[in-house]
N, C-alpha and C positions, 0 to 999 in steps of 0.2 A: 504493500500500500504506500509504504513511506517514498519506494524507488518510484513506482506512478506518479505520486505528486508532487517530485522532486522535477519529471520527466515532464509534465504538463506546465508548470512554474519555468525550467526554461525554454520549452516550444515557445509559449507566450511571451518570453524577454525577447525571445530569436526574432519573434515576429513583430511586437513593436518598433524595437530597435530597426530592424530591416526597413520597415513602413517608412520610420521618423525620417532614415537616410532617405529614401526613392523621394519623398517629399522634398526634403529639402533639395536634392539634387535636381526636382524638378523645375522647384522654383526656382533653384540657380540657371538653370537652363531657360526659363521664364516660359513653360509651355510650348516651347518652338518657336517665338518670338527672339528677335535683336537685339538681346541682353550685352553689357560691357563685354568685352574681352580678359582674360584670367583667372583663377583657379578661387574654387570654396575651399581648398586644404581637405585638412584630416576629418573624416564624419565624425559629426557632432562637436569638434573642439574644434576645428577650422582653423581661422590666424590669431585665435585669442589669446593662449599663450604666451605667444611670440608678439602680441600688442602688449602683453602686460610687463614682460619684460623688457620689453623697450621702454615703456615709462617709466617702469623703476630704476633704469640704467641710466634717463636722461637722451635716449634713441629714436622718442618718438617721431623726431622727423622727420629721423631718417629713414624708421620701418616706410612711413607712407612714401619719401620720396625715391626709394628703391621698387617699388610695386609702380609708380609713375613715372620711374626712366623705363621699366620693363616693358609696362601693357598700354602706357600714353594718359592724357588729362581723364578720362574716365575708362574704368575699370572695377573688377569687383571680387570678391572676397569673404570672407565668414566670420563676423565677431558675435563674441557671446549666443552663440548659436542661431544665427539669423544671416540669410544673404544680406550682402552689405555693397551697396553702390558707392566708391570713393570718386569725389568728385571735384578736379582742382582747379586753381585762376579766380581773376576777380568775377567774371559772369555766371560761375560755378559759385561762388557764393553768395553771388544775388542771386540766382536761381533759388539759392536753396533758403535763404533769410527771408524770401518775398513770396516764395510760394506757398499759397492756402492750402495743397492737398499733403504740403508735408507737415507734419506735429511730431512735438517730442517726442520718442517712445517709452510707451507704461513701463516696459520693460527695464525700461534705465533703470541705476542704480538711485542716483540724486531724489528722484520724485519720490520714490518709496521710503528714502531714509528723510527726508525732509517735509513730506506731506503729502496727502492725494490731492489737497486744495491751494498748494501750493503756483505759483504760476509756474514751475517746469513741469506740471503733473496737466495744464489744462490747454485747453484751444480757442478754438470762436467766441461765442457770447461771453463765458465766463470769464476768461483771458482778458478779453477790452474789459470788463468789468472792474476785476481785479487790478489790472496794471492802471484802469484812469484812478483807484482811490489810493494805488502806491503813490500815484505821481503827483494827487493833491499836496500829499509830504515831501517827495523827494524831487520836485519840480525844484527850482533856482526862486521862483518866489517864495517860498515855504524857508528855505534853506538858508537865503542870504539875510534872515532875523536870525543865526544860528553860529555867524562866523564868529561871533562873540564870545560866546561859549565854546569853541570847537580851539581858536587861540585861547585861552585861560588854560583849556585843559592842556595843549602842547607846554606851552610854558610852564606848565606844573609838573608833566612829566620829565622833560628836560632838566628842571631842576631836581628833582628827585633821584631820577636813573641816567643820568649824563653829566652834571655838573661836579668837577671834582674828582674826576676820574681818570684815569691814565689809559684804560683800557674798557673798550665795554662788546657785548657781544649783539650786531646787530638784531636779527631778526627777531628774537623771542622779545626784544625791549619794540621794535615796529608792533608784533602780535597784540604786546599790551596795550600800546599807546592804540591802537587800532580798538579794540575791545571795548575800550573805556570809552572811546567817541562814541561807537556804534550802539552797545548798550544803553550810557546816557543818553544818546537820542531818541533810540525805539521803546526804551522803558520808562526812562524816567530816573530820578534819584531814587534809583531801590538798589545800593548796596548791598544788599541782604543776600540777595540771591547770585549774586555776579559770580562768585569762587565757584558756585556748585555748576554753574551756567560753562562757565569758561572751563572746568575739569569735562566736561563733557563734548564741547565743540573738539575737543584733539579726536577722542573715539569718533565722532561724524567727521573730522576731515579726513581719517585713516579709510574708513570703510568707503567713502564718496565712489570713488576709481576703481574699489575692489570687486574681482568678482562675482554678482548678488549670489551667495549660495548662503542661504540661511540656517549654516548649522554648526553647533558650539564649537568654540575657541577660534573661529573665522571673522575676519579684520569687519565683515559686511552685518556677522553677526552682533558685535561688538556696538558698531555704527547705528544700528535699528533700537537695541536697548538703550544706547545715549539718547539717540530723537527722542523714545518715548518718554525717556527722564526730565530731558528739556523742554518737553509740551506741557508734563505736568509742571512743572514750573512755571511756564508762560501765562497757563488756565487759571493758577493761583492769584497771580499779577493782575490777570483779569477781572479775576470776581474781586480782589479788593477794589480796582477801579471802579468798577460796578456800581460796589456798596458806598462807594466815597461820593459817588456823583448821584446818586438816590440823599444820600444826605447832604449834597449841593454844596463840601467840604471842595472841590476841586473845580467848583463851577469856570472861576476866572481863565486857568489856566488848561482846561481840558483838553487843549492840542496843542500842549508843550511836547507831545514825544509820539511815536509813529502810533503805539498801542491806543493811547489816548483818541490821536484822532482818529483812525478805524472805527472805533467802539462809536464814536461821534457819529458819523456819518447816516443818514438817513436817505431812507426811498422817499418815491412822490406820494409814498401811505404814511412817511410817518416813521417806518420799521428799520431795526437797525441793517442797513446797504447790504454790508457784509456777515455770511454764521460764525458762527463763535471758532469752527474749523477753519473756515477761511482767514481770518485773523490772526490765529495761533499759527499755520502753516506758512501764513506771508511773513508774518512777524521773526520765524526763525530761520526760514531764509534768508531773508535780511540781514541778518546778524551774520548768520554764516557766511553768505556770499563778499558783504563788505570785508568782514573782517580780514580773510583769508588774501583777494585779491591784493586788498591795500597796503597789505603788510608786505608782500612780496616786489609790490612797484617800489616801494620807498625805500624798502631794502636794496635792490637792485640799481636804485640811483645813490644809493650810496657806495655802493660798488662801484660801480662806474667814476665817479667823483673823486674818486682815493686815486686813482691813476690819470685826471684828464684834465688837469690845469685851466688848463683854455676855458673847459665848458666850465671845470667852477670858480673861474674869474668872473666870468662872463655872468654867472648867477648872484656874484659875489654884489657885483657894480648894478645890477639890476632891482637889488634888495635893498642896498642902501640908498640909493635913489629915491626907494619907497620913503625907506625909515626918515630920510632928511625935514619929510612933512607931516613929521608924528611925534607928538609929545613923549619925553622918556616913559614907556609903561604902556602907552596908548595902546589898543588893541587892534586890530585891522579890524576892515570894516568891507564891503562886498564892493567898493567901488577900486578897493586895494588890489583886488586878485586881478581886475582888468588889467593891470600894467602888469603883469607875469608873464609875457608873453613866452618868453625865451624857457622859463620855468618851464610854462606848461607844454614845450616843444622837447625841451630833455625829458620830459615822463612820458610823453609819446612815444620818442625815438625807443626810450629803452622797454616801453610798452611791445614794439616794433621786432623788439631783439629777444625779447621773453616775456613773451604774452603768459598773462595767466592764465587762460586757459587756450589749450593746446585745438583745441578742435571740439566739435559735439557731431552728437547723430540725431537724423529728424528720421519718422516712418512712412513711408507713402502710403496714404489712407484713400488711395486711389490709383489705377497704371497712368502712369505719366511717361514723358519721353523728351530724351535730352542728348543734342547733338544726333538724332537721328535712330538713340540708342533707345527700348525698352526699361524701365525701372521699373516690376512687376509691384503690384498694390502687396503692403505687407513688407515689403524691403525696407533694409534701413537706408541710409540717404547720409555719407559722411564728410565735414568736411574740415581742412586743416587751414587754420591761419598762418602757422612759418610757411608754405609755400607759397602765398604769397608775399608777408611778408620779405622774405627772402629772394625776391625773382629780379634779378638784375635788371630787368626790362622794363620793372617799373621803379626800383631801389639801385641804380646803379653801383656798383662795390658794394654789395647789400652787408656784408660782412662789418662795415666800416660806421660808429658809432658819428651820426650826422645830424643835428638838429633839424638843420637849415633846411631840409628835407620837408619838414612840414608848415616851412613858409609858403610854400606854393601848393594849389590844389594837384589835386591824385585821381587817377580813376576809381570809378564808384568802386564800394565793396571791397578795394583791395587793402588798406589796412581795418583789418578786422578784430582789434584786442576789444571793443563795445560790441560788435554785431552789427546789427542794422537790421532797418525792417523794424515788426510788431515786436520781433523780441529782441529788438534793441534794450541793451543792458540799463535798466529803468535806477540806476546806481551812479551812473556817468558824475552829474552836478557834486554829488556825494565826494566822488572819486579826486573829483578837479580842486574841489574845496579844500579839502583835508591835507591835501598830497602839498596844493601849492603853501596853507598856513604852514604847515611843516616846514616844508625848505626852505619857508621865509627866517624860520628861527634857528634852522641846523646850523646853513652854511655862512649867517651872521656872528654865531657863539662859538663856532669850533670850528676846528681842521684834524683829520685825520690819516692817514692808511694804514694798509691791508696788514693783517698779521698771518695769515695763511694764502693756500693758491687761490688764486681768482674764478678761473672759469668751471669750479667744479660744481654742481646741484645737482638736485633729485627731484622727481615731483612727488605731491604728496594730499592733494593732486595738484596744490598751486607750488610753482617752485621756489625754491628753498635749498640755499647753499650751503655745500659744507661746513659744518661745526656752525651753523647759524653766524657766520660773516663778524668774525672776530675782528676788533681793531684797534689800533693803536689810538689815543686821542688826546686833543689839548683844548686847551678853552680859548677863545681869542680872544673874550673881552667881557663884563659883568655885566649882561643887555637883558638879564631874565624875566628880573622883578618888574 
């Protein structure tokens, strides 16, 4: 009896298993249809492997740019167990940022670990919905009441974890400084909760990238119990808010911070805009996504800056210019960040050199056709910013760290470190604010360099250099207070 049912138990593996491949090999073959040219790899594991080791390695661009000197700007492949259309160039990324029948995939890792109401988890109606009440907060009118607040806290950090010091290690002090901006804005002053918040965003930025297999001691496993941890923390935040504004304790202020005003917003009934899931799920993307990003731009410009004279003279002379029409202590103020130009052209470029995020995948929710090629409905749809970033044709010496580069317009779509389109990165204003207050106070209080090698990092999923970018440091002058 036992041998029977042992015998029936693998007939039935034989035969799934067999089914899943002819499937999937069909669909890679796209029913007899003019699918890309190149290989799905090994059944069922295909190139996923060998994607995930290239990001861990810091390869990723090259995995893709080696399968596109091979099969040409479209071809196709198998990640995480799904045919995959890889699709390069700037018109390959508007195709894919502007087209309505591509949407994220469920499948992703991010939407699962961050929320199903999140905006990486939605599309059509929802999506406009969600992103016009992000942007009531994170529009540049919302924001620029905030530069105020946003210098107070640099300048506090600064003094705290850089002033005084001979040495300090970048990244993990960016992380902080990041954290505490982004927190205070979407929360609120709620201390309270910040340590348990912030031990948990590491497990979610571990799992982000990782293979979703949901089962103990795995980096994605790890990632899904941190989200859960950090919602019930959020719901918490929530119902005090709640109860604070039922007893009209926070009436004045109730869109001082992104939680607040969500909870605010109202339909043409009357009824709170956004569910309490919606809120929660936006609320801790936001956190996560700034934090992460912004830490690694500012890190990465401090890198760059330890070795490039030129550009931080040039940042140097462009700061003090500012500072010349500001009282000792004075704060900036949003008409300040207009005169950054050059600033905000060095966070470009190095935006340009190491995007933080490396590429995403959308699904086709419908057969679509590009360059003449089939993309069967159900495919995933991928595509990589260093290529073009990186393409001499439009980056000439693309290797070569250039501001001047984004004085003059580009063709659409080709630098892509925001996106473009509906999912244009609704974080941008955010990005620009913080990044430039920053540089306004680094490179007027200190000088630095490198205490280890330069060009080594990892991703994680956002990049992140060796030993977190140790450095030497000195103070140039007592500008903090």
């Amino acid at each position: 009896m036992d041998y029977y049912c042992v015998t029936v138990l693998v007939a039935v593996l034989l035969v799934t298993v067999g089914t899943h491949i002819y499937l999937v090999r069909r669909r890679g073959r796209g029913g007899g249809r003019c699918v890309p040219p190149g290989s799905l790899g090994v059944p069922l594991i295909g190139h996923t492997l060998g994607f995930v080791r290239s990001m861990r390695a810091n390869r990723v661009d090259q995995f893709f740019r080696d399968r596109i000197s091979r099969y040409g700007a479209v071809s196709k492949l198998s990640l995480l167990g799904r045919p995959t259309a890889l699709l390069a160039g700037p018109a390959a990324n508007k195709f894919v940022f502007f087209n309505p029948s591509l949407v994220l995939g469920r499948a992703a890792s991010l939407p699962h670990i961050l929320g199903e109401r999140s905006l990486l988890a939605l599309h059509g109606d929802d999506h406009r919905r969600i992103r016009g009440a992000l942007m009531d907060f994170l529009g540049p009118e919302m924001l620029r009441v905030h530069v105020g607040r946003i210098d107070a806290q640099v300048r506090q950090h600064l003094q705290d974890s850089w002033a005084g010091r001979t040495a300090v290690t970048v990244h993990p002090l960016m992380k902080r400084l990041t954290f505490d901006i982004i927190t205070a804005l979407v929360l609120g002053n709620n201390n309270e909760v910040k340590g348990a918040l912030d031990r948990d965003l590491v497990n979610i930025f571990e799992g982000a990238m990782a293979i979703p297999v949901n089962l103990p001691f795995t980096a994605y496993r790890r990632s899904i119990l941190a989200s859960r941890r950090a919602r019930l923390i959020l719901q918490g935040i929530m119902r005090d808010k709640k109860a604070r504004r039922r007893l009209q304790e926070e009436e004045e202020d109730k869109d001082d911070d992104l939680l607040s005003c969500l909870l605010s917003m109202t339909d043409n009934h009357g009824q709170q805009l956004l569910s309490n899931d919606e809120i929660v799920d936006n609320t801790l993307a936001t956190v996560v996504a700034a934090h992460g990003s912004l830490a690694a731009l500012m890190t990465f410009m401090v890198r760059q800056l330890a070795d490039d004279p030129d550009t931080l003279a040039a940042m140097v002379e462009e700061h003090e210019e500012i500072a010349k029409n500001k009282a000792p202590g004075e704060a900036l103020v949003w008409d300040d960040l207009s005169k950054m130009t050059f600033t905000w052209r060095v966070a470009q470029e190095t935006l340009r050199l190491v995007p933080p995020v490396f590429g995403s995948s959308r699904v086709a929710v419908d057969d679509i056709e590009y360059k003449g090629y089939c993309i069967p409905k159900g495919w995933q749809v991928f595509w990589v910013a260093d290529v073009t970033h990186r393409d001499p044709r439009i980056f000439p010496d693309p290797a070569k760290f250039d501001p001047s580069r984004f004085s003059t317009r580009m063709p659409a779509c080709s630098f892509a470190a925001f996106g473009a389109g509906p999912r244009m990165c609704p974080g941008i204003d955010l990005v620009r604010i913080e990044t430039l207050v920053t540089m306004h106070h680094l490179v007027r209080n200190f000088t630095w360099k490198l205490s280890g090698e330069r060009n080594t990092f990892v991703r994680d999923p956002f990049p992140s250099p060796l030993h977190g970018l140790p450095i030497q440091l000195r103070q140039a002058a007592q500008r903090l207070s």
